[in-house]
C-alpha positions in Angstrom: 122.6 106.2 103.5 120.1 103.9 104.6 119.8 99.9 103.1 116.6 101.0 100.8 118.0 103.9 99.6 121.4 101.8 98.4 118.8 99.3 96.7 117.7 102.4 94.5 120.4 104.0 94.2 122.0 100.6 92.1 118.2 100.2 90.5 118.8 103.7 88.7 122.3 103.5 88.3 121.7 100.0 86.3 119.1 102.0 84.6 116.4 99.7 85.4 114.2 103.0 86.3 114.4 106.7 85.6 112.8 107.4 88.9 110.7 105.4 92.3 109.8 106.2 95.7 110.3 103.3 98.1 109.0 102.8 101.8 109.3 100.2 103.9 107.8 100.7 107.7 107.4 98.3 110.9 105.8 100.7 113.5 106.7 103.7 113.7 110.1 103.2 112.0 109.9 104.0 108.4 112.2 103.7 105.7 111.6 105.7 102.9 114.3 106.3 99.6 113.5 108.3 96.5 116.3 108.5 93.2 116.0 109.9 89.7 113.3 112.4 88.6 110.0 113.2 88.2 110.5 113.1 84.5 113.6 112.7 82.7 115.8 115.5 83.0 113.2 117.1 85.4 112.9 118.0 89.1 114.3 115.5 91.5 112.1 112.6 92.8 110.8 113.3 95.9 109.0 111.6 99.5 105.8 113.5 98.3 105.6 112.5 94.9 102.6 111.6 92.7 102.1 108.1 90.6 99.5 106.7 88.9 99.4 103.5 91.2 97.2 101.3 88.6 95.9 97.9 90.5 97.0 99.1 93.8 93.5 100.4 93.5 91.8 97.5 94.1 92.5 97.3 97.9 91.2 100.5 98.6 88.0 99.7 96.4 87.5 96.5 98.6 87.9 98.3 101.7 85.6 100.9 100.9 83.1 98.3 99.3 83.2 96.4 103.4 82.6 99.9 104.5 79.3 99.7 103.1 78.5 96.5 103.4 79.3 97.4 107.6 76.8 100.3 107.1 74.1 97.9 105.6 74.1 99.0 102.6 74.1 96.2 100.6 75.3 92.4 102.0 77.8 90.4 100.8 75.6 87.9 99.4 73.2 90.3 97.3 72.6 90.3 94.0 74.6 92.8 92.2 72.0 93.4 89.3 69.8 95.6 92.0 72.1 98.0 91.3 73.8 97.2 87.9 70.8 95.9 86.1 72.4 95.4 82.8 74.4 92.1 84.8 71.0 90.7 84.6 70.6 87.1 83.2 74.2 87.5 82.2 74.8 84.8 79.1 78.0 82.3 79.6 80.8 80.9 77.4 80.7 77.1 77.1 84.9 77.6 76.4 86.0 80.6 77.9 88.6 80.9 74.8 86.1 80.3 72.5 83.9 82.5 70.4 81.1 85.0 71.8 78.3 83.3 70.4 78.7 79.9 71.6 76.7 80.3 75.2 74.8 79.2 77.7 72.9 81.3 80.7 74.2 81.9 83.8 72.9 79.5 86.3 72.9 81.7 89.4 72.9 85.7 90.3 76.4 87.6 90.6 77.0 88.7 94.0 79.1 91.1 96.0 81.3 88.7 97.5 81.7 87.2 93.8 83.4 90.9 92.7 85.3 91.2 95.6 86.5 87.9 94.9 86.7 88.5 90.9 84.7 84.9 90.7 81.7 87.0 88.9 82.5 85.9 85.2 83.8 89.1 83.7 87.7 89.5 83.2 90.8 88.6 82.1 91.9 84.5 81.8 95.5 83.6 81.2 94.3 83.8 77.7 94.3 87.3 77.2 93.9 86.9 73.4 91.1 85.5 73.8 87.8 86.8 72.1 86.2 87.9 75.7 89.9 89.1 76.7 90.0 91.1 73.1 86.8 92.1 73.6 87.3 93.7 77.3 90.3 95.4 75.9 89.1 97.1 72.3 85.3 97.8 74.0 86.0 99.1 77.2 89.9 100.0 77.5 90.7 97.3 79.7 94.7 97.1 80.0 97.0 99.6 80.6 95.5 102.4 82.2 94.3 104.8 79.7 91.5 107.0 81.5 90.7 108.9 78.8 89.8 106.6 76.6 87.2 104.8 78.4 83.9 105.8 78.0 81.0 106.9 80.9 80.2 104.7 83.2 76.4 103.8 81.9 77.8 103.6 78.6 80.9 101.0 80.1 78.1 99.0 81.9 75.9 99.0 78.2 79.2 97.4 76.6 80.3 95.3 79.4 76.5 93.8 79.3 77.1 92.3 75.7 80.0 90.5 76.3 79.5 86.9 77.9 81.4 86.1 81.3 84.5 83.6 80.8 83.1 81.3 83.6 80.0 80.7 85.7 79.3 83.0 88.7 81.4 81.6 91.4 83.0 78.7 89.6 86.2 80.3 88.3 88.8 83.5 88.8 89.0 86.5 86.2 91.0 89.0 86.9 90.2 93.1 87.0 86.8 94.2 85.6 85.2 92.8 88.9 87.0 95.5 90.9 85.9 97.9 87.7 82.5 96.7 88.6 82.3 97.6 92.3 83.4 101.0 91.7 80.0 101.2 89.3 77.8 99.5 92.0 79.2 101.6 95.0 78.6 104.9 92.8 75.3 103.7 92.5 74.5 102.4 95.6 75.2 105.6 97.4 73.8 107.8 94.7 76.8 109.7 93.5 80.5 109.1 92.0 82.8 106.9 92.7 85.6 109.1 93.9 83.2 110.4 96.4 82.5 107.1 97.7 86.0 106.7 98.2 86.7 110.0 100.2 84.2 109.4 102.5 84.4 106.0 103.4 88.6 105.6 103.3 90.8 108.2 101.9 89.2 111.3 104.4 89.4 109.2 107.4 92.9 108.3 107.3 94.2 111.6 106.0 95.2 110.5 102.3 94.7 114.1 101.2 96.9 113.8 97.7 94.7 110.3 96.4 92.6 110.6 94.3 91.4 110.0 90.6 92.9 113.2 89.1 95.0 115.7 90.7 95.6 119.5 89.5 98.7 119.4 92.2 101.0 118.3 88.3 104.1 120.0 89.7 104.2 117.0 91.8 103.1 114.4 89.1 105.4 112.3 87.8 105.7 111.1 84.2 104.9 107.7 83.1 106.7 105.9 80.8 107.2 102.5 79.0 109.9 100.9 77.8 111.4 100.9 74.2 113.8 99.3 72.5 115.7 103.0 72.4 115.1 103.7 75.8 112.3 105.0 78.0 109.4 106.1 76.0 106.7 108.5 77.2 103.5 107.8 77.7 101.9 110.6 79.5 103.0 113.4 80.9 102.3 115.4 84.3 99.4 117.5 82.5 98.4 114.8 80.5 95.6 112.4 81.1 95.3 112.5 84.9 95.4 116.1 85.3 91.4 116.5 85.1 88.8 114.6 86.1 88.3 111.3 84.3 84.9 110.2 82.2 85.2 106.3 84.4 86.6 106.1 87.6 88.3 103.1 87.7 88.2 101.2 90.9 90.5 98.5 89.4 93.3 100.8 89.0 92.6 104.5 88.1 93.6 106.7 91.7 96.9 109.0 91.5 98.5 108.6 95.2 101.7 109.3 97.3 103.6 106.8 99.4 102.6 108.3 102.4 99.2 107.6 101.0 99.7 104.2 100.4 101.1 103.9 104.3 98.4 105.1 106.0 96.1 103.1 104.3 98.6 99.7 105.1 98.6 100.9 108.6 94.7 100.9 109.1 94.7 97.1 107.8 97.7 96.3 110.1 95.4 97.5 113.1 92.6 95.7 112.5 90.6 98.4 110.5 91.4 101.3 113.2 88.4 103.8 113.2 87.2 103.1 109.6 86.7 99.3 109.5 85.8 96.4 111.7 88.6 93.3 112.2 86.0 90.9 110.9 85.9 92.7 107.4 89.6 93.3 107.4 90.1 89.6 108.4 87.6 88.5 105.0 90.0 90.9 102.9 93.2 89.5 103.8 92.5 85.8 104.0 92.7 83.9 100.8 89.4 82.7 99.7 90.7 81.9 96.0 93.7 80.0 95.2 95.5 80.4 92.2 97.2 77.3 89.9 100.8 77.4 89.2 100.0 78.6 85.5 98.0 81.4 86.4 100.1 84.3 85.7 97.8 86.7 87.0 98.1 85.1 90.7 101.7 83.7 90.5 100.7 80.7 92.4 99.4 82.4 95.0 95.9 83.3 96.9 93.1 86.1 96.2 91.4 87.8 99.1 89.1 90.5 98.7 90.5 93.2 96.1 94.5 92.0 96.3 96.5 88.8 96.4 97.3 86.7 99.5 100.9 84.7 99.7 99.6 81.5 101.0 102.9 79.3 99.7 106.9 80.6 99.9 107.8 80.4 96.2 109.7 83.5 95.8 112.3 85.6 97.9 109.6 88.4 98.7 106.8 85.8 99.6 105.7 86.3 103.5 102.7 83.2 104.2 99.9 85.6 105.2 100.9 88.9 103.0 98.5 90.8 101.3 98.5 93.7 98.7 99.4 94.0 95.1 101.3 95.4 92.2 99.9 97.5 89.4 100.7 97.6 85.7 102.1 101.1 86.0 105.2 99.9 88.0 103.8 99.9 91.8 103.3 97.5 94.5 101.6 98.0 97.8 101.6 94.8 100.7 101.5 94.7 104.2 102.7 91.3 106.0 101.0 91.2 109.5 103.5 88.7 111.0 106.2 91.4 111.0 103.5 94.6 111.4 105.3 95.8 107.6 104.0 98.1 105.2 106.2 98.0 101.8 105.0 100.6 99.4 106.9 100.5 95.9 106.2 104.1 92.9 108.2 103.6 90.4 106.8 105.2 86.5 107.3 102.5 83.9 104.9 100.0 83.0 105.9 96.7 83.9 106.1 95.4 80.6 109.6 94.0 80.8 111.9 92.5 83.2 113.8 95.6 84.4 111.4 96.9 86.0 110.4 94.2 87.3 113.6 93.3 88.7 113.6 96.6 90.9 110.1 96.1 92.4 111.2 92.6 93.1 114.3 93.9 95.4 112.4 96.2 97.0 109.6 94.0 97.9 112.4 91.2 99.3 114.0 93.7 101.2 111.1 94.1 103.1 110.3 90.7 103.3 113.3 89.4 104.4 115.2 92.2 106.7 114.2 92.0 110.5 111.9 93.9 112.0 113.9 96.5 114.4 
């Protein structure tokens, strides 16, 4: 029995998780431990398993957003409205906690950068409540990943376009709908969906043959849950909502993946972009161009690159200065730390509503921090 597998095995026997997938690699030595089941009672959790991976999306989105931007396809500094005209002349809340009426116009353009970065104005403050934030989630579904609720992608945009940003354009951090928003504008930029954009640009290249935004491959599916006060509720199961294909791709946190996935995707950022990026864009990804404020609770404190967080400040066990990646809502977390060439990949299927869950993914990611490279 290896050290990850031990950290599992005491996660599930704690019953902090009905199932995960952990891997942890440094070269070409990987670590990889898998306990519990698919679903409860069902077949055993396994290397090749399939989770809904949430904001560990966002990554992948970026990357495949500097793909395009490499290709000239659209610069960093454009103007997204080109392409998602109803972002046009975008109105601005004077308090972004306040009501929806009380406004003033935007004083400059949104860009590219500005999504990657989620400074464009639309998203989540640490006021979630909030009228925007209430908004966002009863209009367009933002939250916990609930694909097929959310409506088509012209009609998202329509809704989005009513509701003010929280901040100006560049002058503030709001977290998700900007990555939601460059899955819209790369669709549209290259003329067809989303989930093509990302097969040809990342996922084909490096061989991630089971990601993708639905899968029919449910025997391998696991079930995803959130927790109740009796227990491990269900919220969908294998042929549930991700077992056909979607009405809004979500580049903020809609793709079903594997760890193995997850890895070769880590691995092409650890080597400088490989065959499918240069190591100037990867460089602009993983360098923190935003940094958060100790009350944030979307950045913990930390940095914001392009499409995942960057640990500029040691403030936890699992904090590496210069890590980049992120965790999604559906209990999964996806980093690489380029001073110790590591890839850490954590699947796990409840929502990470409470602390036990959290409290796994928090071992697992220290583990990899912390345990020398062999």
């Amino acid at each position: 029995m290896n050290d990850l597998q031990a950290i599992l095995d005491e996660q599930h026997a704690a019953g902090r998780i009905p199932g995960a997938v952990a891997l942890v690699a440094r070269g070409d030595h990987v670590e990889v431990a898998a306990v519990g089941d698919r679903s409860i009672g069902g077949p055993a959790m396994t290397q090749d398993s399939l989770f809904r991976i949430a904001s560990i999306t966002k990554p992948i989105t970026a990357a495949a957003t500097m793909v395009l931007v490499e290709r000239g396809a659209f610069g960093l500094d454009d103007a997204v409205d080109a392409w998602l005209p109803e972002l046009a002349d975008p109105m601005v809340l004077k308090d972004p906690s306040g009501p929806l009426d009380d406004v003033v116009p935007a004083e400059r353009a949104i860009t590219v950068r500005d999504l990657l970065m989620l400074r464009g104005g639309h998203g989540f403050t640490p006021d979630v409540m909030s009228p925007a934030g209430q908004a966002l989630q009863e209009r367009l579904h933002q939250g916990p990943p609930r694909p097929r609720l959310v409506p088509p992608p012209d009609e998202w945009m329509a809704r989005l376009g009513e509701i003010p940003l929280v901040h100006q354009p560049g002058e503030g951090w709001s977290y998700n709908v900007g990555s939601d928003l460059l899955g819209v504008l790369l669709a549209r930029a290259q003329g067809t969906s989303l989930g093509e954009v990302l097969r040809e640009t990342i996922l084909e290249p490096l061989g991630m043959r089971d990601t993708g935004f639905w899968t029919d491959q449910v025997d391998h599916l696991t079930s995803y849950y959130e927790s109740g006060q009796d227990g491990f509720e269900l919220v969908d199961p294998p042929d549930g909502q991700w077992a056909s294909p979607p009405p809004f791709e979500s580049g903020a946190g809609g793709l079903v993946s594997t760890a193995d996935d997850w890895l070769a995707f880590g691995r092409m950022l650890l080597e400088g972009g490989g065959s499918v990026l240069t190591p100037e864009s990867v460089q602009l990804m993983m360098t923190s161009h935003v940094e958060g404020e100790p009350d944030n609770p979307f950045l913990d404190g930390q940095g914001w690159g392009f499409g995942g967080g960057v640990d500029v400040r040691l403030e936890d066990p699992w904090n590496v200065v210069g890590r980049y990646g992120w965790v999604g809502g559906t209990g999964t977390a996806g980093y690489v730390i380029p001073s110790t060439g590591t890839v850490v990949v954590w699947l796990s299927q409840v929502e990470l509503s409470g602390s036990q869950g959290m409290a796994a993914m928090a071992e697992v990611l220290t583990y990899a921090a912390t345990t020398a490279p062999r």
